[in-house]
C-alpha positions in Angstrom: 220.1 140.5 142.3 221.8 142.5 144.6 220.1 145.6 146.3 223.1 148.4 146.2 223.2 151.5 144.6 225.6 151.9 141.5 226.5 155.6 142.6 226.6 155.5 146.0 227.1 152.1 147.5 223.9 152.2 149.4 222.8 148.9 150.7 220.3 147.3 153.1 221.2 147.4 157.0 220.1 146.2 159.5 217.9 147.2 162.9 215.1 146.7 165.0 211.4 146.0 164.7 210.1 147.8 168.2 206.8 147.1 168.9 204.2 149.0 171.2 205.3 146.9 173.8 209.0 147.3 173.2 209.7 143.7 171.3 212.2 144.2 169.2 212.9 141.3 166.3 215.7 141.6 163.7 214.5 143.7 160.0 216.2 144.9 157.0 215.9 148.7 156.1 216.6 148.5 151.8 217.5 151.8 149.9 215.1 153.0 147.8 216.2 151.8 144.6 215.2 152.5 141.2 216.2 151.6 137.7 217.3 154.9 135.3 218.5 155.7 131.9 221.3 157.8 132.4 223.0 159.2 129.3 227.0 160.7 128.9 227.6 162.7 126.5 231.1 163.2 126.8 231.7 159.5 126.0 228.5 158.8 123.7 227.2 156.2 126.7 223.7 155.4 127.8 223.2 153.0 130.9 220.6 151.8 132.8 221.5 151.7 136.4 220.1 151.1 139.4 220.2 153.8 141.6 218.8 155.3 144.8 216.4 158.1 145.3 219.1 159.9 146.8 221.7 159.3 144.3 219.4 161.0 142.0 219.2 163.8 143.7 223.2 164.0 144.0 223.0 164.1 140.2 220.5 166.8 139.9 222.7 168.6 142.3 225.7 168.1 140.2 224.0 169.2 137.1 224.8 166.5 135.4 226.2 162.6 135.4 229.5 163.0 134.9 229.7 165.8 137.2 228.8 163.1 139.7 230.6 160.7 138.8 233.8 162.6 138.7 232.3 163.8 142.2 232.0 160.0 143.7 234.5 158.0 146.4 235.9 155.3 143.7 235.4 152.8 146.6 231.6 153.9 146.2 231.2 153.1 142.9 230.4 149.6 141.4 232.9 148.4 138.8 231.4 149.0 135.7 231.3 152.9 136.9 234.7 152.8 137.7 236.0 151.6 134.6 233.7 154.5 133.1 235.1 157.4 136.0 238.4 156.2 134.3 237.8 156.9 131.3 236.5 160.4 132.2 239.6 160.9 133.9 241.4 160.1 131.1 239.1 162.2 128.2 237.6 159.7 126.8 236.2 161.1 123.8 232.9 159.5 121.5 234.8 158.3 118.9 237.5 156.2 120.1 240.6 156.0 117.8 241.7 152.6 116.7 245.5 154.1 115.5 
């Protein structure tokens, strides 16, 4: 399981371990990730994603999801979101029309 956020594209980088003594070894700096139901009402969707504490606030700031995700760089975005941002783009509506 990969450790990147669905929103933003965080991911773990890497840096340096410094010591006291100024030793440095390799380490991995992760995102903060965690896993949350978020609904949209505009196309009758609930996911559960895994996103970063900072992501989260992105959304609050927005006001809602969609907001956000309409907000987002599409090269950000994993591709089950795209396809979703699409949609949005396009009006996607609850019911979706067969005819």
């Amino acid at each position: 399981m990969s450790r990147i956020c669905e929103l933003t594209g965080k991911r773990p980088r890497t840096g340096n371990l410094v010591s006291h003594a100024n030793n440095k070894s390799k380490r991995l700096f992760s995102p903060n990730l965690k896993y949350r139901k978020v609904v949209i009402p505009e196309l009758g969707v609930v996911l559960r994603l895994r996103l970063s504490t900072r992501a989260m606030r992105t959304i609050d700031k927005h006001g809602s999801f969609a907001k956000a995700l309409r907000a987002a760089k599409p090269a950000d975005l994993s591709p089950r979101l795209r396809t979703l941002r699409d949609r949005l783009a396009r009006g996607g509506t609850k019911a979706q029309s067969g005819t």
